[in-house]
One Martini backbone bead per residue (centre of mass of N, CA, C, O) as a GRO file, in nm:
protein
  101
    1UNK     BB    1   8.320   8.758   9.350
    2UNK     BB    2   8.166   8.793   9.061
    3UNK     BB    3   7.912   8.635   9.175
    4UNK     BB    4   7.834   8.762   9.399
    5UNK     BB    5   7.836   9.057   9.286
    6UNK     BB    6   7.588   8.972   9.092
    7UNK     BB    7   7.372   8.908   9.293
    8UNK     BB    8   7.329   9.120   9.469
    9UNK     BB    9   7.288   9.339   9.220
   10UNK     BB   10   7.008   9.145   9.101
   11UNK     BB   11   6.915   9.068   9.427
   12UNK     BB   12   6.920   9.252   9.686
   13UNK     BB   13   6.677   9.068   9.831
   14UNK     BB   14   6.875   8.846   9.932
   15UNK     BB   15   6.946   8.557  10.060
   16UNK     BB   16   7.238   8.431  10.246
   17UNK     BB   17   7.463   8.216  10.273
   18UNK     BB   18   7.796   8.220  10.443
   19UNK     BB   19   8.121   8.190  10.478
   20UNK     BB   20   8.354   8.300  10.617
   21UNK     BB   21   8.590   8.249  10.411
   22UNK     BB   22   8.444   8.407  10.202
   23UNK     BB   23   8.405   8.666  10.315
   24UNK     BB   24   8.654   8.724  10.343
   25UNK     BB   25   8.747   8.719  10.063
   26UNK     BB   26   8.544   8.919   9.960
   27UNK     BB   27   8.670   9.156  10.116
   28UNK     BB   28   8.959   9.161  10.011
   29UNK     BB   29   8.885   9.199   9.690
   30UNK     BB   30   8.725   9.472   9.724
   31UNK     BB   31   8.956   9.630   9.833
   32UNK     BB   32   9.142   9.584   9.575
   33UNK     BB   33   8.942   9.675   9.389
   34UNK     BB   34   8.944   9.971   9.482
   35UNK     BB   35   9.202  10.035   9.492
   36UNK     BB   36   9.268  10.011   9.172
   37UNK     BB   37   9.082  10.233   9.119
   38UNK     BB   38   9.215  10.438   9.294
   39UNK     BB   39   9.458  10.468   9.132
   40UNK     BB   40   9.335  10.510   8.843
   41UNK     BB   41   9.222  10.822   8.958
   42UNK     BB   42   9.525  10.921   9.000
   43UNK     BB   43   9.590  10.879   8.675
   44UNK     BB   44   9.463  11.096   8.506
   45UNK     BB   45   9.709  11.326   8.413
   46UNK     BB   46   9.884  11.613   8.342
   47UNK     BB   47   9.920  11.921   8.494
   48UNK     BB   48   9.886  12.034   8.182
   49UNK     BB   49   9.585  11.944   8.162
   50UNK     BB   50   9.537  12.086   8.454
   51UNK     BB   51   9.266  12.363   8.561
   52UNK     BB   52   9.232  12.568   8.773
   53UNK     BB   53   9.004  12.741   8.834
   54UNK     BB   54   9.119  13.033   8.753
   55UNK     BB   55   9.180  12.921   8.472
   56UNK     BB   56   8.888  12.864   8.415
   57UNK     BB   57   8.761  13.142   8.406
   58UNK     BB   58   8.931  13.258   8.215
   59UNK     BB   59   8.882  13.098   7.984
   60UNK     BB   60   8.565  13.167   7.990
   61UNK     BB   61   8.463  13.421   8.130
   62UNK     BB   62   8.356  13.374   8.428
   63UNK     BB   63   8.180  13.307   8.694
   64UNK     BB   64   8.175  13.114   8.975
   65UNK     BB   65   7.866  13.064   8.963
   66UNK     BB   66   7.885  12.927   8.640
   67UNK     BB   67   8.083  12.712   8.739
   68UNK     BB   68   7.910  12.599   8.931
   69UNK     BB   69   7.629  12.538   8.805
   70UNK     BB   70   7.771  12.336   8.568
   71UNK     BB   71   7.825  12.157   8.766
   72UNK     BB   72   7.537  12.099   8.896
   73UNK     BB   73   7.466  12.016   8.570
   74UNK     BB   74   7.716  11.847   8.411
   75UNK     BB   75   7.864  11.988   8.196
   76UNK     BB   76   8.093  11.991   8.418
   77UNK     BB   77   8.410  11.778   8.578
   78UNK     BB   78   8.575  11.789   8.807
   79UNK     BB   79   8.864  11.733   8.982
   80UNK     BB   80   9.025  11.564   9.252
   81UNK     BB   81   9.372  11.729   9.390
   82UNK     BB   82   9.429  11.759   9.692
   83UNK     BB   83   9.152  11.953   9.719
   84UNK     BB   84   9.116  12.028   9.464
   85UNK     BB   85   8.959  12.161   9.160
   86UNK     BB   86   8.986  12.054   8.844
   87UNK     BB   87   9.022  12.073   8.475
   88UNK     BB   88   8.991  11.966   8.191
   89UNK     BB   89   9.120  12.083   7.905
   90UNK     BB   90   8.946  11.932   7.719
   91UNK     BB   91   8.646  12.001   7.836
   92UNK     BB   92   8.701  12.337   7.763
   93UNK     BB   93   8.738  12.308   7.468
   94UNK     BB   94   8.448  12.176   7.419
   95UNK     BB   95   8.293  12.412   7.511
   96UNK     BB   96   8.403  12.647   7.343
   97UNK     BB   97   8.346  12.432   7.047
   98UNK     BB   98   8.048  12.310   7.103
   99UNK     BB   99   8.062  12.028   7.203
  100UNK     BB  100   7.845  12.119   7.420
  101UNK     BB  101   7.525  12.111   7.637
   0.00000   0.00000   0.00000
């Protein structure tokens, strides 16, 4: 599969032929590799180290439209955890502490 997923990446417009159990086999394993990717990012933190909006806005003393501002300069980056968005303790704290711009 990463011979493949190689060839894909480095030449988006080439042709190729392939055979159908090749292709079954290369679905099989992307599905595979998503899954792992996505159990990875469920494995997040534990919920004591993420905080849910309104304890980021307290701990920052800001308005929502300034977190959300934020969000969308790429400043700060919640995570999405059940449909909520969190933010990690740890990067509230760097911004905090002036180590982010």
């Amino acid at each position: 599969m990463d011979n493949l997923l190689q060839i894909l990446q480095n030449t988006p417009n080439i042709s190729i032929n392939v055979r159908g159990d090749d292709l079954i086999t290369f679905g099989r394993d992307l599905i595979t590799l998503t899954q792992r990717q996505y159990q990875d990012e469920k494995k997040v933190e534990p919920s004591s180290d993420l905080l849910e909006y309104k304890e980021a806005l307290a701990l920052f003393g800001v308005s929502g439209q300034t977190l959300w501002r934020w969000r969308k300069r790429g400043y700060i980056t919640p995570i999405h955890v059940g449909g909520k968005l969190k933010y990690r303790r740890s990067d509230c704290e760097a911004i905090i502490n002036g180590e982010r711009r």
